[in-house]
C-alpha positions as CSV (number, residue, x, y, z in Angstrom):
1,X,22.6,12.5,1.3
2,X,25.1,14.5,2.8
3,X,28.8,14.3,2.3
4,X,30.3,13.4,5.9
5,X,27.1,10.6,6.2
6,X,28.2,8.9,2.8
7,X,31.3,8.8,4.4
8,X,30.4,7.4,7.0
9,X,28.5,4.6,5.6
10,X,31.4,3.8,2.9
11,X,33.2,2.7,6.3
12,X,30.7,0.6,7.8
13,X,31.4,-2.5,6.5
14,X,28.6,-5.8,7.2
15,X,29.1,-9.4,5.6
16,X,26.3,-10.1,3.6
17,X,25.1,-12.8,5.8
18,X,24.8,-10.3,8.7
19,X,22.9,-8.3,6.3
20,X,20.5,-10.8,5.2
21,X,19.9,-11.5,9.2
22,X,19.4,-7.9,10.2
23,X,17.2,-7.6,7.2
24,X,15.1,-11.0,9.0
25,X,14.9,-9.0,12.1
26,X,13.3,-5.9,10.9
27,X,11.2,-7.6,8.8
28,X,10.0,-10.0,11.7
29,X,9.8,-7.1,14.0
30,X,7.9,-4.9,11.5
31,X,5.2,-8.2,11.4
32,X,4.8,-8.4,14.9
33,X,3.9,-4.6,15.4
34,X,1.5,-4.8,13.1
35,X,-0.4,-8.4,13.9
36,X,0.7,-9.0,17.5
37,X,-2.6,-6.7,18.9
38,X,-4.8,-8.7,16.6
39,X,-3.6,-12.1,17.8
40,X,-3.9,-10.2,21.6
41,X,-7.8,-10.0,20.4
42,X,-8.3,-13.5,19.0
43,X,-7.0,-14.8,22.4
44,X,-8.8,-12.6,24.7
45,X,-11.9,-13.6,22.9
46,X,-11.4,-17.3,23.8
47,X,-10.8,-16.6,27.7
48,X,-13.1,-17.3,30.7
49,X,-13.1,-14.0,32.4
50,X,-14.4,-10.8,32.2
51,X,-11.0,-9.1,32.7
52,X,-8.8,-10.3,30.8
53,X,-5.6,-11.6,32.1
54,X,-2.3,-13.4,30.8
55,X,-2.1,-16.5,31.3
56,X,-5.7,-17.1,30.6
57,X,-7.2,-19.8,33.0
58,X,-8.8,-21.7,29.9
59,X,-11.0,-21.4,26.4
60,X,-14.2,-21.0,26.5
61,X,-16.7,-19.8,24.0
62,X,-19.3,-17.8,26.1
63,X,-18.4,-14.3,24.8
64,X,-19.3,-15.9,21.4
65,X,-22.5,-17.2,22.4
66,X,-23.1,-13.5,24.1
67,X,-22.7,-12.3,20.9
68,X,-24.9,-14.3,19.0
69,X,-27.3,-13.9,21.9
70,X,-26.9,-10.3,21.8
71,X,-29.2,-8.7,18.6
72,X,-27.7,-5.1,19.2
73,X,-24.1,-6.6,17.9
74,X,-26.2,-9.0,15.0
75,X,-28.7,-6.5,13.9
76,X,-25.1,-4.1,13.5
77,X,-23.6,-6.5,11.6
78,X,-25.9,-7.2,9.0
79,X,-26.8,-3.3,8.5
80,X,-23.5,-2.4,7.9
81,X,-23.0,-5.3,5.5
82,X,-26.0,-4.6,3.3
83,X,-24.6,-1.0,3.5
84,X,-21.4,-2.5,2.8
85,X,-21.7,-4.5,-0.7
86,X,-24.6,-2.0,-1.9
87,X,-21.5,0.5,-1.5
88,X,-19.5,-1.7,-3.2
89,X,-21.5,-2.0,-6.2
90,X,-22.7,1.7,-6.7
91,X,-18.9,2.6,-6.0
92,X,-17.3,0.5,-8.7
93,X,-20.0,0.9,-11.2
94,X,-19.6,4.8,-10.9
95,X,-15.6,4.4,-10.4
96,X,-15.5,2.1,-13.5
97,X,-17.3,5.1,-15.9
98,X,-15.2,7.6,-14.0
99,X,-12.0,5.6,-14.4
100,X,-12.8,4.7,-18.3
101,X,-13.2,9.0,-18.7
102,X,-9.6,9.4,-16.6
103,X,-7.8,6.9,-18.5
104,X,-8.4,6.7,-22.0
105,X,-10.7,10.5,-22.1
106,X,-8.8,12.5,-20.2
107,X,-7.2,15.5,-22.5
108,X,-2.6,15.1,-22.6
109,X,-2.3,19.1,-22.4
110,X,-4.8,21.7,-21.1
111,X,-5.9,23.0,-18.2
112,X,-7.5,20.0,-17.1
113,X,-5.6,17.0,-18.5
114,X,-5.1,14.0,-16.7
115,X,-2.2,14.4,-14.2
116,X,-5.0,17.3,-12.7
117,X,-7.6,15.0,-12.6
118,X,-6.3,12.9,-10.7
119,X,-4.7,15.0,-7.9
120,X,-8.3,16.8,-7.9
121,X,-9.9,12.7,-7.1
122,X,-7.2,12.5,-4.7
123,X,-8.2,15.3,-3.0
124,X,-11.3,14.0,-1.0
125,X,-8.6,11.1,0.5
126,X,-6.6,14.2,2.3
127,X,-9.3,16.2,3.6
128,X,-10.3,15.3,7.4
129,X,-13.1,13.3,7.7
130,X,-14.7,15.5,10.1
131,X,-15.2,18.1,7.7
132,X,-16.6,15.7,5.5
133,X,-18.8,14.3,7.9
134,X,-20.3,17.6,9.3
135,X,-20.3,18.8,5.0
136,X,-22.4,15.5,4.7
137,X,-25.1,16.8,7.7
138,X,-26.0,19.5,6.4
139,X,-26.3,18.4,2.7
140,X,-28.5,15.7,3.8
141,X,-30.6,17.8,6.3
142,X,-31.2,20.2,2.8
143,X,-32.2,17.3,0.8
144,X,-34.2,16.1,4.1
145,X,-33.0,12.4,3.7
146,X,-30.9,12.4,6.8
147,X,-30.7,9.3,9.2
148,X,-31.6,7.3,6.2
149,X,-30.2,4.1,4.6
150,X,-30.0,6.4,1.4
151,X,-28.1,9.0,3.0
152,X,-25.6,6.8,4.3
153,X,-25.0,4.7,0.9
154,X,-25.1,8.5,-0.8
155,X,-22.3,9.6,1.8
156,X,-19.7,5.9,1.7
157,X,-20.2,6.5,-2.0
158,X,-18.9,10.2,-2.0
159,X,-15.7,8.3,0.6
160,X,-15.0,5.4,-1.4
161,X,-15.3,6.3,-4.9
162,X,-12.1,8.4,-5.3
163,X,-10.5,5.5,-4.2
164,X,-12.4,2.8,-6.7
165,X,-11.8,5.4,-9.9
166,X,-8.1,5.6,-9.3
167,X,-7.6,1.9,-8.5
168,X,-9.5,1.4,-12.1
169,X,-7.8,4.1,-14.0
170,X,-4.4,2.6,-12.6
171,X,-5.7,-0.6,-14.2
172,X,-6.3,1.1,-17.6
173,X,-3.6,2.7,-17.8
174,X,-1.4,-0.1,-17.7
175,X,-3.8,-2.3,-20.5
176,X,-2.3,-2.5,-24.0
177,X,-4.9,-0.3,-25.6
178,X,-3.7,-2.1,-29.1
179,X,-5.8,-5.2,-27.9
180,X,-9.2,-2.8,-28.3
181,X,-8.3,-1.7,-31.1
182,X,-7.7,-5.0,-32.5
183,X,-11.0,-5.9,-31.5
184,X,-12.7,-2.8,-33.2
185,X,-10.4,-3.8,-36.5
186,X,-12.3,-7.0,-36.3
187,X,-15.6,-5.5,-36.7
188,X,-16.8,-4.9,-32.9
189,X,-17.9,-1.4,-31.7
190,X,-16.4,0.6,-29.4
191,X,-18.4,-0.3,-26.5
192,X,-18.6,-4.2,-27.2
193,X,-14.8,-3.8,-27.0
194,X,-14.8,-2.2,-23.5
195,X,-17.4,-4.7,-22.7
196,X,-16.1,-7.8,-23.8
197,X,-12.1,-7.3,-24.1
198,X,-11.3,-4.2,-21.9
199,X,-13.4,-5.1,-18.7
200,X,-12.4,-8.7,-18.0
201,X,-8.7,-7.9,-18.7
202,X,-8.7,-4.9,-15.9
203,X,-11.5,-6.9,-13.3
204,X,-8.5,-7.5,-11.1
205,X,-8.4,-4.2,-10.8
206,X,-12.4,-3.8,-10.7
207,X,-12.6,-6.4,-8.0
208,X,-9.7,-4.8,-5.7
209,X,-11.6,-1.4,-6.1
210,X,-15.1,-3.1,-5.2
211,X,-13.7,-5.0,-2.2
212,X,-11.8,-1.7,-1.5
213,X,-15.0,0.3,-0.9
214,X,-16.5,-2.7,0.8
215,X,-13.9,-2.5,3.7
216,X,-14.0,1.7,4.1
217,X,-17.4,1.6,4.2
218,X,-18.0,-1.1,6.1
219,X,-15.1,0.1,9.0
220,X,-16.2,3.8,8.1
221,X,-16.7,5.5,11.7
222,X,-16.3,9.3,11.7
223,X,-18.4,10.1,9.1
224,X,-21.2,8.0,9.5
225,X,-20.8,8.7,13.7
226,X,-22.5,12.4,12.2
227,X,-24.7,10.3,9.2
228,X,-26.6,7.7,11.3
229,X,-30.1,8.5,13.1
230,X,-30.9,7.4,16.2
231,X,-32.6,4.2,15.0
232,X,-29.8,2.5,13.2
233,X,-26.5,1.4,14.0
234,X,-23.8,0.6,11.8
235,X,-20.8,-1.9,13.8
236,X,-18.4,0.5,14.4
237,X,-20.4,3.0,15.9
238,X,-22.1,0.5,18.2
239,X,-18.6,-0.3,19.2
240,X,-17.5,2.9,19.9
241,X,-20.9,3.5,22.1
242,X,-20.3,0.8,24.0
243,X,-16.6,0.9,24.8
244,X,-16.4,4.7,26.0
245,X,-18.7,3.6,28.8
246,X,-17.1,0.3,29.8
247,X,-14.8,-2.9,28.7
248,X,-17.1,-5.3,26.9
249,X,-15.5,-8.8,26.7
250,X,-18.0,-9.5,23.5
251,X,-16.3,-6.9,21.5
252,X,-12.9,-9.5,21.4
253,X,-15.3,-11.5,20.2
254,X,-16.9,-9.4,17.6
255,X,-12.9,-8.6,16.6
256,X,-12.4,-11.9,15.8
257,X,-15.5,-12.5,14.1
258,X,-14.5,-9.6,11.4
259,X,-11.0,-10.3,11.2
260,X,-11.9,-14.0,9.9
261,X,-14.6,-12.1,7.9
262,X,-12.2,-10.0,6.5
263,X,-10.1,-12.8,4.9
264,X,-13.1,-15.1,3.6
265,X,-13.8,-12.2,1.2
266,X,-10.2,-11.1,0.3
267,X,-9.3,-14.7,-0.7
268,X,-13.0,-15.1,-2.4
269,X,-11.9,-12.0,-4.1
270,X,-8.7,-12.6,-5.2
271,X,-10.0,-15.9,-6.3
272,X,-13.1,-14.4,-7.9
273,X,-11.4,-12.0,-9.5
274,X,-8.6,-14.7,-11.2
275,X,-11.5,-17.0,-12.3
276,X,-13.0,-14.1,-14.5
277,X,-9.9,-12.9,-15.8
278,X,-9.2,-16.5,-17.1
C-alpha cells in the first residue's frame, strides 16, 4: 500500500455504526447480484405467457406440464443424472486413493514432493476446457468408444477428479494422524485404520468431493458439447440447442426444476455426510 493512500485513509474517519451499515449494504448488494437472476427464472417459470413480461398477468403452471409432457427435456434429465452420480462415485473412489497417496505418501523434499503434486492436480482446473474437450475427441475416436456412455463418464472423471483429490487431501491433511496411529497401537492394521478411523472422520470431506463432481458433471457443457454422439443428450447441451434457435418458456421451468434439485441434494448431503461422521 502506498504511502500518500495510507495517508489518506488515516484521515477518513467513519463511526463504527456507519461502518457496520456500509458493511450491510455491500453485503446485501453482493446477494442480490448473485441470486436476483435466479429468482428472475423461478418467476418467469410461473407466468402465463410466452414472452415474458413484468408484471406478470398471473401463475400458472403450463410450462411445467410442457416439460413433463416434453420427453426430449425428461429423457435429458435422467441421462445426465445417471451420468451424474456414476461420476460421482468413480470420482471420489479414485480421488480418495489419490488423496490418501498426496496426503500422507507424498515425499517432504525431492523433486516431486507434495507442494508439486499438487499444483501438477491443479493444473487440469486452469487449462481451457476446449482444449480438453477437442484432447478428449480424439483420444476417444483412438480407443473407438466415442459417443458412448463410457466415453463420457471416462471424460467427467478426467474434469472432476482433480477437484475430488484435492478436496480429500485438504481433508487429510488437517486429520490428527496421532488418532491412526493409536488405532494401529491397539492392534489394528494399517488399512483397518484408514478404513475404520481415518475415512469416517474425513467423509465430510469425501461427501463435499462426491457432490462436487456430481454438480460439474452434471452442468458440464463444453466438453461433453464435443463428447456426446448424436443419439444422446445430456441437459445442458439440449439447452444450449434449443435456445440458440429461439426463447423456450419451458427452459424457466427446467431452471427451476434444477435449482430446487440442486438444494435437495446439498442439504441431503450435508446431512448425510454429519450422520456418518457421528
Amino acid at each position: 500500500m502506498s504511502p500518500s493512500f495510507s495517508a489518506l485513509l488515516g484521515r477518513v474517519d467513519v463511526s463504527d455504526r456507519t461502518a457496520g451499515r456500509l458493511q450491510r449494504a455491500v453485503a446485501g448488494g453482493v446477494l442480490a447480484f448473485l441470486y436476483l437472476p435466479i429468482l428472475i427464472v423461478i418467476l418467469l417459470s410461473f407466468t402465463p405467457e410466452r414472452n415474458p413480461s413484468f408484471p406478470m398477468p398471473g401463475l400458472s403452471l403450463k410450462w411445467y406440464e410442457a416439460l413433463v409432457e416434453n420427453s426430449a427435456f425428461t429423457d435429458a434429465i435422467v441421462f445426465s443424472t445417471k451420468l451424474a452420480v456414476a461420476c460421482a462415485f468413480v470420482s471420489g473412489f479414485v480421488g480418495l486413493m489419490a488423496g490418501f497417496g498426496l496426503a500422507r505418501t507424498a515425499p517432504s523434499g525431492g523433486f516431486l514432493d507434495e507442494r508439486k503434486l499438487r499444483i501438477l492436480f491443479s493444473l487440469p482446473i486452469i487449462i481451457p476446457f476446449i482444449i480438453t474437450g477437442i484432447g478428449g475427441l480424439v483420444f476417444f475416436n483412438v480407443l473407438g468408444i466415442y459417443g458412448s456412455f463410457t466415453s463420457l463418464l471416462v471424460g467427467h472423471v478426467m474434469i472432476t477428479l482433480p477437484f475430488t483429490t484435492l478436496v480429500i487431501a485438504s481433508g487429510l491433511s488437517g486429520l490428527d494422524e496421532s488418532v491412526e496411529e493409536a488405532a494401529r497401537n491397539l492392534g489394528a492394521t494399517q488399512l483397518r485404520a484408514y478404513y475404520e478411523v481415518t475415512i469416517p472422520m474425513i467423509m465430510p470431506s469425501i461427501v463435499a468431493a462426491m457432490l462436487f463432481a456430481f454438480i460439474l458433471s452434471f452442468n458440464n457443457f463444453v466438453q461433453t458439447f464435443f463428447w456426446l454422439s448424436f443419439t444422446d443428450q445430456t441437459l445442458p447441451v439440449l439447452i444450449y440447442g434449443r435456445i440458440r434457435l429461439t426463447y423456450d418458456p419451458t427452459l424457466n421451468a427446467v431452471g427451476t426444476v434444477l435449482i430446487v434439485f440442486s438444494l435437495v441434494v446439498t442439504v441431503t448431503a450435508e446431512r448425510a455426510s454429519k450422520r456418518l461422521l457421528t
